[in-house]
C-alpha positions, 0 to 999 in steps of 0.5 A: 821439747817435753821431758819423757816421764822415767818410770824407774823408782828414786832411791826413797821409794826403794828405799821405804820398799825394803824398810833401809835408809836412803843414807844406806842405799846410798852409800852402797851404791857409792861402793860399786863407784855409782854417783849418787847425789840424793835420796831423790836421785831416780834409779837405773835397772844396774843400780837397783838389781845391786840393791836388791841382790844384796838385800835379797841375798842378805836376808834370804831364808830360801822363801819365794817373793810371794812367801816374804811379802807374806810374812812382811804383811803378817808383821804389819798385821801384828803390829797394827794389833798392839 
Protein backbone atom coordinates (compact mmCIF):
# COMPACT_ATOMS: atom_id res chain seq x y z
CA UNK A 1 0.00 0.00 0.00
CA UNK A 2 1.32 3.54 -0.66
CA UNK A 3 2.16 6.07 2.36
CA UNK A 4 -0.33 9.17 1.40
CA UNK A 5 2.03 12.38 1.55
CA UNK A 6 1.23 14.49 4.90
CA UNK A 7 1.61 17.85 4.14
CA UNK A 8 1.75 19.51 7.90
CA UNK A 9 5.30 20.86 8.55
CA UNK A 10 7.98 19.04 11.08
CA UNK A 11 8.78 20.63 13.91
CA UNK A 12 12.31 22.45 12.19
CA UNK A 13 10.38 23.92 9.60
CA UNK A 14 8.59 25.86 12.05
CA UNK A 15 10.88 25.94 13.93
CA UNK A 16 13.36 28.10 11.29
CA UNK A 17 9.88 29.94 10.35
CA UNK A 18 9.43 31.85 13.64
CA UNK A 19 13.50 31.67 14.27
CA UNK A 20 13.15 29.27 17.98
CA UNK A 21 14.99 26.14 18.39
CA UNK A 22 13.50 23.06 17.75
CA UNK A 23 14.73 22.06 21.40
CA UNK A 24 12.23 25.00 22.64
CA UNK A 25 9.35 23.69 20.35
CA UNK A 26 9.81 20.70 21.49
CA UNK A 27 9.82 21.15 25.13
CA UNK A 28 6.72 23.31 24.75
CA UNK A 29 4.93 21.15 23.36
CA UNK A 30 5.75 18.48 26.07
CA UNK A 31 4.24 20.95 28.41
CA UNK A 32 0.78 20.63 26.84
CA UNK A 33 1.53 16.68 27.44
CA UNK A 34 1.87 16.31 23.45
CA UNK A 35 4.88 13.09 22.78
CA UNK A 36 7.46 14.56 20.70
CA UNK A 37 10.15 12.39 19.88
CA UNK A 38 12.35 14.73 17.49
CA UNK A 39 13.00 18.03 15.68
CA UNK A 40 11.63 15.67 12.42
CA UNK A 41 8.39 14.64 14.21
CA UNK A 42 5.66 15.86 11.43
CA UNK A 43 3.28 18.47 13.26
CA UNK A 44 -0.68 18.45 13.82
CA UNK A 45 -2.89 21.38 13.29
CA UNK A 46 -3.55 21.34 17.54
CA UNK A 47 0.13 21.24 17.99
CA UNK A 48 0.95 23.95 15.76
CA UNK A 49 -1.79 26.64 16.64
CA UNK A 50 -0.12 25.77 20.28
CA UNK A 51 2.86 27.27 18.87
CA UNK A 52 1.95 29.72 17.04
CA UNK A 53 -0.62 31.05 19.64
CA UNK A 54 2.03 31.22 22.23
CA UNK A 55 4.57 32.81 20.06
CA UNK A 56 2.07 35.33 18.50
CA UNK A 57 0.65 36.31 21.81
CA UNK A 58 4.11 36.57 23.01
CA UNK A 59 5.60 38.87 20.75
CA UNK A 60 2.30 40.64 19.73
CA UNK A 61 2.60 44.41 19.28
CA UNK A 62 -1.06 44.53 17.53
CA UNK A 63 0.40 44.48 13.98
CA UNK A 64 -1.34 42.19 11.27
CA UNK A 65 0.59 39.17 9.77
CA UNK A 66 1.29 41.27 6.84
CA UNK A 67 2.92 44.09 8.82
CA UNK A 68 5.33 41.62 11.07
CA UNK A 69 6.59 39.74 8.18
CA UNK A 70 7.33 43.06 6.80
CA UNK A 71 9.39 44.49 9.51
CA UNK A 72 11.12 40.61 9.76
CA UNK A 73 11.83 41.26 5.85
CA UNK A 74 13.36 44.79 6.87
CA UNK A 75 15.59 43.07 9.51
CA UNK A 76 16.80 40.62 6.98
CA UNK A 77 17.38 43.37 4.58
CA UNK A 78 19.48 45.27 7.23
CA UNK A 79 21.38 42.70 8.01
CA UNK A 80 22.34 41.71 4.66
CA UNK A 81 23.61 45.19 4.35
CA UNK A 82 26.33 45.03 7.02
Amino acid sequence: MAKVKNNNPRVHEISKDINVSSKDLITLLESYGVSVKNHMTVLENREIDIILTTYLNQYDKGDTIEEYYASLQAQKNEEAKK
